[in-house]
Biotite code that builds the C-alpha atoms (Angstrom):
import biotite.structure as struc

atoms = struc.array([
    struc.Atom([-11.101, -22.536, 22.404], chain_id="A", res_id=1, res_name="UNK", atom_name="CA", element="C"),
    struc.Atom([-13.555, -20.633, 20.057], chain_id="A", res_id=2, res_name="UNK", atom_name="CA", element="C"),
    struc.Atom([-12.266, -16.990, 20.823], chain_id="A", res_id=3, res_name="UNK", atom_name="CA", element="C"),
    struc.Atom([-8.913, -18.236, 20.344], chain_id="A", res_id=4, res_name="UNK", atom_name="CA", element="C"),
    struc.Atom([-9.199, -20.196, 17.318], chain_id="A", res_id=5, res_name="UNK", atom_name="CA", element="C"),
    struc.Atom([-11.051, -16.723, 16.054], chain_id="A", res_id=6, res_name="UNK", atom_name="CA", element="C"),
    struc.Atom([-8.122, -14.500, 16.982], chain_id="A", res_id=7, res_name="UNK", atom_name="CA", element="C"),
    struc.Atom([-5.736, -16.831, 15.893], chain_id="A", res_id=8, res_name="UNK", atom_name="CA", element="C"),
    struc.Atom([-7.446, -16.461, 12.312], chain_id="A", res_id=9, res_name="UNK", atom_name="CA", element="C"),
    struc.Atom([-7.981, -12.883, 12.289], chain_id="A", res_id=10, res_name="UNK", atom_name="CA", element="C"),
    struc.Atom([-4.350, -11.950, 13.095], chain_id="A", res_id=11, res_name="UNK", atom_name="CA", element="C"),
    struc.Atom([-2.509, -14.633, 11.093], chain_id="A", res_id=12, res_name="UNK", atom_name="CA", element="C"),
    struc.Atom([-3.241, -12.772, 7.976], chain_id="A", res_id=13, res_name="UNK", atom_name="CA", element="C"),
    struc.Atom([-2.807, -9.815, 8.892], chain_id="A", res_id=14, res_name="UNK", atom_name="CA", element="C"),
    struc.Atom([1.073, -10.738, 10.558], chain_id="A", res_id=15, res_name="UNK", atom_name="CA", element="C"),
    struc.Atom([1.870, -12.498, 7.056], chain_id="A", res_id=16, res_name="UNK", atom_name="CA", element="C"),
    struc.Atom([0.275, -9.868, 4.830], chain_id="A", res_id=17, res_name="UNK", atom_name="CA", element="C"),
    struc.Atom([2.656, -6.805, 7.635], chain_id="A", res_id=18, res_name="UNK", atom_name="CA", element="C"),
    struc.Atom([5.360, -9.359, 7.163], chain_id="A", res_id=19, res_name="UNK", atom_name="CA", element="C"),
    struc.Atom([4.963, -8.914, 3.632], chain_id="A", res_id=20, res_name="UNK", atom_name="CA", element="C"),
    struc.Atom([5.295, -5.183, 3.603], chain_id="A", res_id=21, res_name="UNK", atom_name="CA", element="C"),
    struc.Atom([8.221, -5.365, 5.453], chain_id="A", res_id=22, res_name="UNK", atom_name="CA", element="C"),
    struc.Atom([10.132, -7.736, 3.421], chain_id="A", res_id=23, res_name="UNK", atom_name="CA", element="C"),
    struc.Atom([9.091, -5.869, -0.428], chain_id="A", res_id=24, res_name="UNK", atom_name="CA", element="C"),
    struc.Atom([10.217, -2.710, 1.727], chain_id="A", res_id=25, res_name="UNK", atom_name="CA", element="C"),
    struc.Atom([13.485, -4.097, 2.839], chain_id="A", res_id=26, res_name="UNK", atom_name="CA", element="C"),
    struc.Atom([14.124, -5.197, -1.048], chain_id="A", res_id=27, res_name="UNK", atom_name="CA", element="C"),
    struc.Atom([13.511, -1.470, -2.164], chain_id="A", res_id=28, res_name="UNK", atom_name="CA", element="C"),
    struc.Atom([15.844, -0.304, 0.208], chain_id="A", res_id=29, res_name="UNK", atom_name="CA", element="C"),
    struc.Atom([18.480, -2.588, -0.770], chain_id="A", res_id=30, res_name="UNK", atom_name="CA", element="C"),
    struc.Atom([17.921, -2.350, -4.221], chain_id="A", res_id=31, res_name="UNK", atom_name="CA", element="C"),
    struc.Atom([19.193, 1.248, -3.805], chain_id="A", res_id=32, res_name="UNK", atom_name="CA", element="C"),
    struc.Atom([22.432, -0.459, -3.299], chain_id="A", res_id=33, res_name="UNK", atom_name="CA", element="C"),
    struc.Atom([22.729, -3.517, -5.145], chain_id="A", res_id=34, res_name="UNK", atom_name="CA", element="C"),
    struc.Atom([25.556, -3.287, -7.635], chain_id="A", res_id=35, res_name="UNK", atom_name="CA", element="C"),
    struc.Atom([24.528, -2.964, -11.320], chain_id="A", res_id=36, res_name="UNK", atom_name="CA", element="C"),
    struc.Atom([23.250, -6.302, -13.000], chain_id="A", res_id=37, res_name="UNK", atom_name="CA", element="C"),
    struc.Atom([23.851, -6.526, -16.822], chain_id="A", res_id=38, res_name="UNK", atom_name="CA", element="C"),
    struc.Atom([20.413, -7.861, -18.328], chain_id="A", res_id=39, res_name="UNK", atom_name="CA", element="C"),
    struc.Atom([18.013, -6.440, -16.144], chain_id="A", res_id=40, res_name="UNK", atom_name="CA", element="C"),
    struc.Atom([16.093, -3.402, -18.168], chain_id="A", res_id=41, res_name="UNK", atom_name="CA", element="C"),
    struc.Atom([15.192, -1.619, -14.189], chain_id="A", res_id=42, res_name="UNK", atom_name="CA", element="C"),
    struc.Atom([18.872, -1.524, -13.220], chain_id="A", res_id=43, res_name="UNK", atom_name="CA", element="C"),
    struc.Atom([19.657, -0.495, -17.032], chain_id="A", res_id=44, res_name="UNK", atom_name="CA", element="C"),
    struc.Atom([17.072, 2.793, -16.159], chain_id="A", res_id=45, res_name="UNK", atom_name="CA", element="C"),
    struc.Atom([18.325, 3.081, -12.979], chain_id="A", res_id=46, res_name="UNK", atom_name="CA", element="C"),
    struc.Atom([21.790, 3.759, -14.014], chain_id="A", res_id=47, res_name="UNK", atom_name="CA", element="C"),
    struc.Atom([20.471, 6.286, -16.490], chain_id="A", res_id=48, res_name="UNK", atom_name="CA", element="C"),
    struc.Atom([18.262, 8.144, -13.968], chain_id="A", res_id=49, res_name="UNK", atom_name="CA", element="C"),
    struc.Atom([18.179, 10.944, -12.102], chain_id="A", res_id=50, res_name="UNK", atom_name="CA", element="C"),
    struc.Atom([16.118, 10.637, -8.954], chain_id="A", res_id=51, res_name="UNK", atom_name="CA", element="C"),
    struc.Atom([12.956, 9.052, -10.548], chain_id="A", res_id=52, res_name="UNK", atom_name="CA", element="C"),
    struc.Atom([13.904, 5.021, -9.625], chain_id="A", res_id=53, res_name="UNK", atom_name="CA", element="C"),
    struc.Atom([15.988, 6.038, -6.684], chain_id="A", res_id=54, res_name="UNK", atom_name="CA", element="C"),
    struc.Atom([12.652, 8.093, -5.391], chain_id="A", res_id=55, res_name="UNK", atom_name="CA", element="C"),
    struc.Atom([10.144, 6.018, -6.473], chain_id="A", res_id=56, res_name="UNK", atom_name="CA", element="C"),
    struc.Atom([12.096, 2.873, -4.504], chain_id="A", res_id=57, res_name="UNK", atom_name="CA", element="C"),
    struc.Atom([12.667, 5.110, -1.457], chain_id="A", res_id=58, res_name="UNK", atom_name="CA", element="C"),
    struc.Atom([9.201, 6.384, -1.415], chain_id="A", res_id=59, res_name="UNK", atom_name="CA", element="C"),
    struc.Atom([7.453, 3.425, -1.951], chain_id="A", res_id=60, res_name="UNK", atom_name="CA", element="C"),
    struc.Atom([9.250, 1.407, 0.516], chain_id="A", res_id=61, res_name="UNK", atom_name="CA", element="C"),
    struc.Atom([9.066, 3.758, 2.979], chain_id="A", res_id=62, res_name="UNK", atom_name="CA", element="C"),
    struc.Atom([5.201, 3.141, 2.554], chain_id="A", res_id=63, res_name="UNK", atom_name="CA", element="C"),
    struc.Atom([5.370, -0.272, 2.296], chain_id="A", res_id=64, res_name="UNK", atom_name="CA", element="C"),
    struc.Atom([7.481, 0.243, 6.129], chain_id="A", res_id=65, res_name="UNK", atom_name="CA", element="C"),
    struc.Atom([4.665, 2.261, 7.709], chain_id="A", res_id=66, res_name="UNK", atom_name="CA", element="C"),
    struc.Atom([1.578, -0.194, 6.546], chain_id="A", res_id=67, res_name="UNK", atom_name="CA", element="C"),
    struc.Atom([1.537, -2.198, 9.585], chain_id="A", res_id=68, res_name="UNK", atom_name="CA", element="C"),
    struc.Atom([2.016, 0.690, 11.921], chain_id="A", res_id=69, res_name="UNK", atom_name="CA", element="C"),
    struc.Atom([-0.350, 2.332, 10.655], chain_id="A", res_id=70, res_name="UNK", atom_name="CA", element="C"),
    struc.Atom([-2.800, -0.629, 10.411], chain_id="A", res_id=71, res_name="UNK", atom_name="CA", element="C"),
    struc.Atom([-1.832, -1.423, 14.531], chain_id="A", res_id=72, res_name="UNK", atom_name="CA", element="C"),
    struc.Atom([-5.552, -0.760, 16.848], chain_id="A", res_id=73, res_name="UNK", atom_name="CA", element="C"),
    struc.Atom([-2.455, -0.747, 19.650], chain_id="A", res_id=74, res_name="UNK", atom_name="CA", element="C"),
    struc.Atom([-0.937, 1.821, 18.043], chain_id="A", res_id=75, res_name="UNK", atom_name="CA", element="C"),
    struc.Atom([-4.177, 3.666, 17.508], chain_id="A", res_id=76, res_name="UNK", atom_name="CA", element="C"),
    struc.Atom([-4.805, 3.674, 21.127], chain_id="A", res_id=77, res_name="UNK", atom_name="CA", element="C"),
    struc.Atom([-1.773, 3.817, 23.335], chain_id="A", res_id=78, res_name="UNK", atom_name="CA", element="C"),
    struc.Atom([0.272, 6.109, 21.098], chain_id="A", res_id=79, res_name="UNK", atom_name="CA", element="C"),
    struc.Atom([-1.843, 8.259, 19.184], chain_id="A", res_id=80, res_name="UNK", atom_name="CA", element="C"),
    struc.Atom([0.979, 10.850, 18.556], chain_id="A", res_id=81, res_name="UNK", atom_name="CA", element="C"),
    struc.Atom([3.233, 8.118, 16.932], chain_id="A", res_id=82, res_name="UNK", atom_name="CA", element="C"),
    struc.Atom([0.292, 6.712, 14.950], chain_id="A", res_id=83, res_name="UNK", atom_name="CA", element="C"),
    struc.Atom([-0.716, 10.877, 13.400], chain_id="A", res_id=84, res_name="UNK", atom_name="CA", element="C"),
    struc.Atom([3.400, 10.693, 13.054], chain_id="A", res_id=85, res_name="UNK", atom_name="CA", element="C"),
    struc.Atom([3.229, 7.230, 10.986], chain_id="A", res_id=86, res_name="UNK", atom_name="CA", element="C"),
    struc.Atom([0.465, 9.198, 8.617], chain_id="A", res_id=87, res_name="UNK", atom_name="CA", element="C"),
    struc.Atom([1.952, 11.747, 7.831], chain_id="A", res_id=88, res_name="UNK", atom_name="CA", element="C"),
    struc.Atom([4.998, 10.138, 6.987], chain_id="A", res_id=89, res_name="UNK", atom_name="CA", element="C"),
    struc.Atom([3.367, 7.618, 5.311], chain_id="A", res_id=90, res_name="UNK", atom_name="CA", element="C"),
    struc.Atom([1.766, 10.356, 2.775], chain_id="A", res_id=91, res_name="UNK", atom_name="CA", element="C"),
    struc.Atom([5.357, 11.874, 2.009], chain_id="A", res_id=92, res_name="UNK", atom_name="CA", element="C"),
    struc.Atom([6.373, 8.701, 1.277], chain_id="A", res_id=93, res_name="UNK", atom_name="CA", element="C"),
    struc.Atom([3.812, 8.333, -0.971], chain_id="A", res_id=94, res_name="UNK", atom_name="CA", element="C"),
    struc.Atom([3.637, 11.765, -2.557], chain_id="A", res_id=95, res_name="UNK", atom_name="CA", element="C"),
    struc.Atom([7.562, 10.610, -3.065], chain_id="A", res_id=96, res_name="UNK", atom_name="CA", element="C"),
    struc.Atom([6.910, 7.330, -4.297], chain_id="A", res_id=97, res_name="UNK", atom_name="CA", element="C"),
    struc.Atom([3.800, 8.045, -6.467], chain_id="A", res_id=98, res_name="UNK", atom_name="CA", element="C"),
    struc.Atom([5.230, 10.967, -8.572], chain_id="A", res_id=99, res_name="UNK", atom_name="CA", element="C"),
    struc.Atom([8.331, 9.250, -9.496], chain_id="A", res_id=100, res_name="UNK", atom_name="CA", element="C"),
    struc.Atom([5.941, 6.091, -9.900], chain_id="A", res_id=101, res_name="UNK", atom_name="CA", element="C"),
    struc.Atom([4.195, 7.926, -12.739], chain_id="A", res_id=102, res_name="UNK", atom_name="CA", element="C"),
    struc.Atom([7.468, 8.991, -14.565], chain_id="A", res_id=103, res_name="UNK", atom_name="CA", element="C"),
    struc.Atom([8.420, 5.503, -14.642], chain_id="A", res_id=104, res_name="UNK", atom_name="CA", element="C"),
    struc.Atom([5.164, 4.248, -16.084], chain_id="A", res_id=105, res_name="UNK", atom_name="CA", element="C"),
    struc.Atom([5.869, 6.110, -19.070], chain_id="A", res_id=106, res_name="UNK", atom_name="CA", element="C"),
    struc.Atom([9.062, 3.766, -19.303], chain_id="A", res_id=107, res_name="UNK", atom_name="CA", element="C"),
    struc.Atom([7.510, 1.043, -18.452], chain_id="A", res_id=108, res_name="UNK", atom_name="CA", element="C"),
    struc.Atom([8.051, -2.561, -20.329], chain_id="A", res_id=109, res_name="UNK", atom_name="CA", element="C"),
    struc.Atom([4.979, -3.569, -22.549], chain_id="A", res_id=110, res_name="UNK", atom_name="CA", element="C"),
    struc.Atom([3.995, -0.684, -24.142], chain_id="A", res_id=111, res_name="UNK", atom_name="CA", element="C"),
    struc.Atom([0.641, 1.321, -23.184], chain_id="A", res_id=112, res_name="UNK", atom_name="CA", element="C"),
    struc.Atom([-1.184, -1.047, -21.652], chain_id="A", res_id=113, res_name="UNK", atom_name="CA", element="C"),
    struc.Atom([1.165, -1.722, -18.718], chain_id="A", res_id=114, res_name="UNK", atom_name="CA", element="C"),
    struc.Atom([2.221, 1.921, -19.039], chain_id="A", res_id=115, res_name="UNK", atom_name="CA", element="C"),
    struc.Atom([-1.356, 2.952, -18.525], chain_id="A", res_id=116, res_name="UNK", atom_name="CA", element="C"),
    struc.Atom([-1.929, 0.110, -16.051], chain_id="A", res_id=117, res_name="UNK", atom_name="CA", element="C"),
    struc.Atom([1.003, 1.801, -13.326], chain_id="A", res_id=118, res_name="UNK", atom_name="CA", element="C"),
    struc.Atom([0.001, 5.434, -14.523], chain_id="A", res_id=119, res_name="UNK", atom_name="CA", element="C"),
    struc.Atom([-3.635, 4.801, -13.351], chain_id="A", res_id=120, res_name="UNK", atom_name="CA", element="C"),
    struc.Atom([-1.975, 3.358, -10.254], chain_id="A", res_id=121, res_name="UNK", atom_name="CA", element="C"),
    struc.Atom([0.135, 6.122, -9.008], chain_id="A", res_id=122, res_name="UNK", atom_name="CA", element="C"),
    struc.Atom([-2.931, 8.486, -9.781], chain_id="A", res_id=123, res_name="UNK", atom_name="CA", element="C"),
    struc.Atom([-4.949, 6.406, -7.644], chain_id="A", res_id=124, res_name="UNK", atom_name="CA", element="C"),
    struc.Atom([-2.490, 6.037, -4.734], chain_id="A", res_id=125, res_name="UNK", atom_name="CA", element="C"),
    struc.Atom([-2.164, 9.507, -4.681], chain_id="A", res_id=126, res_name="UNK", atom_name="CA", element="C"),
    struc.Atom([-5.802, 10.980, -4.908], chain_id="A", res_id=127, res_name="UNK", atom_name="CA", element="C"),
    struc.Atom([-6.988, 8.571, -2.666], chain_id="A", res_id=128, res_name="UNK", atom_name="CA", element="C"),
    struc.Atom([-4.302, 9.119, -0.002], chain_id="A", res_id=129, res_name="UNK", atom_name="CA", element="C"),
    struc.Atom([-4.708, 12.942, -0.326], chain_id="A", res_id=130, res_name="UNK", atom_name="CA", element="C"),
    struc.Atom([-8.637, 12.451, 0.351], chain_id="A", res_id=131, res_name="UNK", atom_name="CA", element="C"),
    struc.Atom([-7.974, 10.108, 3.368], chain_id="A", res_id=132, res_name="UNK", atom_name="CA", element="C"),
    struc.Atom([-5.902, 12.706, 5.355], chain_id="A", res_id=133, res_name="UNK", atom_name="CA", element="C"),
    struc.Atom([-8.604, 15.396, 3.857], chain_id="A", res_id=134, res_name="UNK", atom_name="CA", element="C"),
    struc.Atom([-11.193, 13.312, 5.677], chain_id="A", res_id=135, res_name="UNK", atom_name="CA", element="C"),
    struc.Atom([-9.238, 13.243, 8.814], chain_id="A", res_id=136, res_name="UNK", atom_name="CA", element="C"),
    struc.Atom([-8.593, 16.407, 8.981], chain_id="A", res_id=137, res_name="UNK", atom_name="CA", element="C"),
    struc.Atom([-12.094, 17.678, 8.840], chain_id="A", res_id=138, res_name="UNK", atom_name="CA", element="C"),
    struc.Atom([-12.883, 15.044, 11.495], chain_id="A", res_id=139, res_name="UNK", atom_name="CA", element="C"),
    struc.Atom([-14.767, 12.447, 9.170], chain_id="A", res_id=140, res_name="UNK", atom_name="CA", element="C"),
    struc.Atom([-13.105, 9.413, 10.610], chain_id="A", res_id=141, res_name="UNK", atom_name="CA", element="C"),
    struc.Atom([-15.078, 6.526, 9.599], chain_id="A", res_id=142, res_name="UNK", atom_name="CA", element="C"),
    struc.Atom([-14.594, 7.630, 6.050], chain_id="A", res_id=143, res_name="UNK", atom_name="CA", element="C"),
    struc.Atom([-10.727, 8.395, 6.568], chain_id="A", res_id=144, res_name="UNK", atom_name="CA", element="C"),
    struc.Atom([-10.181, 4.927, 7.543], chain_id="A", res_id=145, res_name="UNK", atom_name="CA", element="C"),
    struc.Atom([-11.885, 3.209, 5.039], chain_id="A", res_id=146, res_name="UNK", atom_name="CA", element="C"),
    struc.Atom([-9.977, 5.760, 2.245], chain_id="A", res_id=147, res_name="UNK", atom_name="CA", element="C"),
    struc.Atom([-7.121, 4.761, 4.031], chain_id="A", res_id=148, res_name="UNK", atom_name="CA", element="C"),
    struc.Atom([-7.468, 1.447, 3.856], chain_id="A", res_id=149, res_name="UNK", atom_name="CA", element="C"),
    struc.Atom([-7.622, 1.347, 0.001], chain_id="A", res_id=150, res_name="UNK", atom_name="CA", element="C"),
    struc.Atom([-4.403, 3.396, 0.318], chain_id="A", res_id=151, res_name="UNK", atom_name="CA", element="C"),
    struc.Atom([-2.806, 0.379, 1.707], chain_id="A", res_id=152, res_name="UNK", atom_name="CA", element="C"),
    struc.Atom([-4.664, -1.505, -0.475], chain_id="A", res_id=153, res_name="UNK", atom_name="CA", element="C"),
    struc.Atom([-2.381, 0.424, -3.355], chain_id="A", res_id=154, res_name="UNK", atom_name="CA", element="C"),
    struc.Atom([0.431, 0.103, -1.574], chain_id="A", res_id=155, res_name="UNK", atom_name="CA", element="C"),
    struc.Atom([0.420, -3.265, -1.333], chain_id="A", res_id=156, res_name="UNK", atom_name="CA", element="C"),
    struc.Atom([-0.085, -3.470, -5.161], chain_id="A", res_id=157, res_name="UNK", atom_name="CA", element="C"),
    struc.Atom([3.903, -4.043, -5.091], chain_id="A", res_id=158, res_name="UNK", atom_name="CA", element="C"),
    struc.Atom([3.681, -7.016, -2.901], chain_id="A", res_id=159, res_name="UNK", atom_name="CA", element="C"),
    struc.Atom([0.571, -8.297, -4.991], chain_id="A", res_id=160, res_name="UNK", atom_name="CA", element="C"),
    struc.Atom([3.142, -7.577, -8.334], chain_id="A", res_id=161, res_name="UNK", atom_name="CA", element="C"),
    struc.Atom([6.060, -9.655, -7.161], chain_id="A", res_id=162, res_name="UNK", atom_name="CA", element="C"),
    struc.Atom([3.887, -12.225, -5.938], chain_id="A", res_id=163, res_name="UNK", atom_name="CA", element="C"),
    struc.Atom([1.809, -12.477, -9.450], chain_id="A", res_id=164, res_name="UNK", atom_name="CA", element="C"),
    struc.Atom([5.413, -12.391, -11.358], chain_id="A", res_id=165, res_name="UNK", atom_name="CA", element="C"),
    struc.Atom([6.659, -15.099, -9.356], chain_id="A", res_id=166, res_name="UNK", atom_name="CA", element="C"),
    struc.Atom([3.321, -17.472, -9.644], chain_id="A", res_id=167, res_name="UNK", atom_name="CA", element="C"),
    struc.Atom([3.157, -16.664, -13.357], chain_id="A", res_id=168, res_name="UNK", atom_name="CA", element="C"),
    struc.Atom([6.569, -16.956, -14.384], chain_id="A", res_id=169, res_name="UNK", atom_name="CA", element="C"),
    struc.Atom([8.147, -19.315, -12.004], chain_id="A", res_id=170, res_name="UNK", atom_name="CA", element="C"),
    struc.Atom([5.470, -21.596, -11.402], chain_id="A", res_id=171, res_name="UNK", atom_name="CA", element="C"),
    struc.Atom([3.200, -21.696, -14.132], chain_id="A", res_id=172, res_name="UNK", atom_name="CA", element="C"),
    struc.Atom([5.731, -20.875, -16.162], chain_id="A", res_id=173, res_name="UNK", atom_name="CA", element="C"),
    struc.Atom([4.429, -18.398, -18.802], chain_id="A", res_id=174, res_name="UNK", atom_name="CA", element="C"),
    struc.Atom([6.628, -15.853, -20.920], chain_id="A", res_id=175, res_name="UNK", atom_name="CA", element="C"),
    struc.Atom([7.658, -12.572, -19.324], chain_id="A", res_id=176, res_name="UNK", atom_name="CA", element="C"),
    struc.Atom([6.164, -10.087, -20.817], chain_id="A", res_id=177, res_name="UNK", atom_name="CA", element="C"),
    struc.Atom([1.838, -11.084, -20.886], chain_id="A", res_id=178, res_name="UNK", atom_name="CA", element="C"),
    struc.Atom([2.481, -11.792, -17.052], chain_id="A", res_id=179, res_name="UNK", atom_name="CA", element="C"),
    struc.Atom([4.013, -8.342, -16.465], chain_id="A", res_id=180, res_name="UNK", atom_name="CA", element="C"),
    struc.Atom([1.601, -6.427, -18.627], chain_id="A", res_id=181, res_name="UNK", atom_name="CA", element="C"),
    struc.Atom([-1.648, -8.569, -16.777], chain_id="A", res_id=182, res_name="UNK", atom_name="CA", element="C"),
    struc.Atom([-0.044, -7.849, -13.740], chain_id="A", res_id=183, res_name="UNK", atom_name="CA", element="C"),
    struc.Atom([0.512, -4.312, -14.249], chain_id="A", res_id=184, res_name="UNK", atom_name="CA", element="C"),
    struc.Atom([-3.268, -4.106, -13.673], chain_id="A", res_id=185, res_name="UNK", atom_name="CA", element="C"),
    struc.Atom([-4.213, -7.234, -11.533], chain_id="A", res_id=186, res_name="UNK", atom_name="CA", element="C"),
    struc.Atom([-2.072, -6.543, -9.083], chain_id="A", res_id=187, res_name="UNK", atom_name="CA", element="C"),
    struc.Atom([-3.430, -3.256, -7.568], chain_id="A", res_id=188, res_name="UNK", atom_name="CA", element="C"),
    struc.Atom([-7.307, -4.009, -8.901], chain_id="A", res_id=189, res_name="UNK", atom_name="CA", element="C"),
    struc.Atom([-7.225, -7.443, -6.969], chain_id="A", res_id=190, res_name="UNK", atom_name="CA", element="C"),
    struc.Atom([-5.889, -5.228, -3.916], chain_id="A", res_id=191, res_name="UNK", atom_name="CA", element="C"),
    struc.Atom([-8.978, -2.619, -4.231], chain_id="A", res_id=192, res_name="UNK", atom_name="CA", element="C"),
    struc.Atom([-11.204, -5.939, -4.672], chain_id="A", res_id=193, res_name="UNK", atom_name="CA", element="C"),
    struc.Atom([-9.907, -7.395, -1.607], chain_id="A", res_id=194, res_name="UNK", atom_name="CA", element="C"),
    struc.Atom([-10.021, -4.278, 0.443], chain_id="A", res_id=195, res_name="UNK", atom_name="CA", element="C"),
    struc.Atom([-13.420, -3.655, -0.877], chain_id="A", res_id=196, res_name="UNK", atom_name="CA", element="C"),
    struc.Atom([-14.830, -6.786, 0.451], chain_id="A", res_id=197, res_name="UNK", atom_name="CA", element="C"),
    struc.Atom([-12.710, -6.956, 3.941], chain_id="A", res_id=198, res_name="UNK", atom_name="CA", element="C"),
    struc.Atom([-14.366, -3.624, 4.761], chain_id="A", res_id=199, res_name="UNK", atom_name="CA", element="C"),
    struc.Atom([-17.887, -4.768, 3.957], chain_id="A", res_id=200, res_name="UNK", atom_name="CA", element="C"),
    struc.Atom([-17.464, -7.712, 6.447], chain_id="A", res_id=201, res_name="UNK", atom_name="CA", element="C"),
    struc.Atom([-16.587, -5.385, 8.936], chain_id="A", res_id=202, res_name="UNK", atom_name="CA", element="C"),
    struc.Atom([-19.429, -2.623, 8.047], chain_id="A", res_id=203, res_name="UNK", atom_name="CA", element="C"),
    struc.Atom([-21.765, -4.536, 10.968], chain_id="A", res_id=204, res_name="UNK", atom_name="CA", element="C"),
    struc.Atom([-18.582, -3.847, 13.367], chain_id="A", res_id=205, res_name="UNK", atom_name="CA", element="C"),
    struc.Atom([-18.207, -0.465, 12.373], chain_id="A", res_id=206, res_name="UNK", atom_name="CA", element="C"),
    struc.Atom([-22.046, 0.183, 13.135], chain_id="A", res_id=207, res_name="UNK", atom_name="CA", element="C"),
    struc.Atom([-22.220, -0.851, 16.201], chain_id="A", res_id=208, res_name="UNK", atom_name="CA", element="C"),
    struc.Atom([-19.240, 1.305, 17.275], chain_id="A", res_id=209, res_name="UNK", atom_name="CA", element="C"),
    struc.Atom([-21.015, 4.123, 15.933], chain_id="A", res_id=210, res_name="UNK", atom_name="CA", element="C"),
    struc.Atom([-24.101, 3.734, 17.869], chain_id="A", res_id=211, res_name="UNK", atom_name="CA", element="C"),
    struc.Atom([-22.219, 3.596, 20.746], chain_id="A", res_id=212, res_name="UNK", atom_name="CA", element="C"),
    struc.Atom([-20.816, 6.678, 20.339], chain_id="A", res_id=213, res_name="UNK", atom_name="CA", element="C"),
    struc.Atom([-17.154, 5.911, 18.867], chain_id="A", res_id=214, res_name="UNK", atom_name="CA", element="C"),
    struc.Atom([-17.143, 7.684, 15.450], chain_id="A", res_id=215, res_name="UNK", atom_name="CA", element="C"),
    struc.Atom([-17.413, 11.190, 18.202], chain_id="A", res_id=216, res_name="UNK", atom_name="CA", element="C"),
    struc.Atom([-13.847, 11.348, 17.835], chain_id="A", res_id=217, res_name="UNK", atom_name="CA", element="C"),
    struc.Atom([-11.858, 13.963, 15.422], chain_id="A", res_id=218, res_name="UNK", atom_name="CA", element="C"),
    struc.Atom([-8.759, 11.873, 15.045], chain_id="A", res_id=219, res_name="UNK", atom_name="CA", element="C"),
    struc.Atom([-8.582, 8.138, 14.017], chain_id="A", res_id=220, res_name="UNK", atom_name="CA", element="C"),
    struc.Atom([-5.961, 7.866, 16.318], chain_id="A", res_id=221, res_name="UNK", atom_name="CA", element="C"),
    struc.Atom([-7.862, 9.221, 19.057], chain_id="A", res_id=222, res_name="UNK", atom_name="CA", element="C"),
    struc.Atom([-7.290, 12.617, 19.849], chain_id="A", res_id=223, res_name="UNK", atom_name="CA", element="C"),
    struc.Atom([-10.314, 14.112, 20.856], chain_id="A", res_id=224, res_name="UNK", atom_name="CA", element="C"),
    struc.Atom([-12.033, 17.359, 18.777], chain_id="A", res_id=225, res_name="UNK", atom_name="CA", element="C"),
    struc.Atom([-11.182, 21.097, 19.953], chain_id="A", res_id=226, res_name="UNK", atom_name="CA", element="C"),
])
């Protein structure tokens, strides 16, 4: 009853949190088609734009898409080619997503300090995915996932956003405009937090793999060294 009880609350989090993804990523994708709403400043810019908000919603979804393939140990280890595949379309998407991020943080509602807040933010998600498939490439993989994981972690930053504007607004009830500009920072700094502390729990795990040998392999997916 133990083991299961264990699994069951190990992988409940994770399906809600891949859930998650998927549902922010199917909202980006249908944004792209959503007819124009008067009153709402993003559709307002998007009707202006030229491929910024269209790119950055493509891009980032895409991301958003790939998360929980990526973050599949199944994957990992029955289809190694499909999970190298998922990376590298996962850093496209987010090459995509975070350059057309930062030209809308210079837009962005609040002033500087949310403008700086999603500027930092696409900076981030972009240095720190470009080290991660560095790290794998030069066969580091221990390293490559954790970068990785803070990747998602940034990723994620949109769910963490919608889900802050929603409490803060909607529930609590508080004007627009301190929520967005709080959350224009909270949301991807509570994701690093998070991340941060989920991979020190599993530091003892990761040890013991590498004494037995597993951190011997080039790819995180597998593949062995040449």
């Amino acid at each position: 009853m133990r083991p299961r009880l264990y699994a069951l609350a190990t992988s409940l989090p994770l399906a809600l949190f891949s859930l998650a993804c998927v549902a922010t990523a199917a909202y980006a994708f249908a944004y792209l088609f959503m007819a124009y709403r008067s009153g709402d400043p993003f559709a307002a810019q998007f009707a202006v734009s030229g491929v910024d908000v269209p790119a950055h919603f493509f891009g980032a979804g895409l991301a958003l898409l790939l998360v929980p393939l990526q973050l599949s140990r199944g994957v990992r280890r029955r289809w190694p080619a499909l999970h190298r595949l998922g990376g590298w379309l996962s850093a496209v998407a987010i090459l995509v997503g975070g350059v057309s991020g930062l030209s809308l943080a210079q837009h962005a509602q609040g002033d500087w300090p949310s403008r700086a807040g999603f500027s930092l933010l696409s900076l981030l998600w972009l240095g720190v995915t470009a080290n991660g498939i560095r790290l794998a490439v030069v066969g580091q993989i221990a390293r490559h996932r954790r970068w990785m994981a803070y990747s998602m972690a940034l990723t994620a930053g949109a769910v963490t956003l919608r889900v802050m504007l929603a409490l803060g607004t909607g529930v609590f009830g508080w004007p627009f405009m301190p929520v967005y500009v709080g959350t224009a920072w909270a949301s991807w700094l509570f994701n690093l937090a998070l991340c941060a502390w989920l991979l020190r729990l599993r530091a003892p795990d990761a040890l013991s793999v590498a004494a037995r040998g597993g951190s011997g392999r080039r790819w995180a997916s597998g593949q062995p060294s040449a």
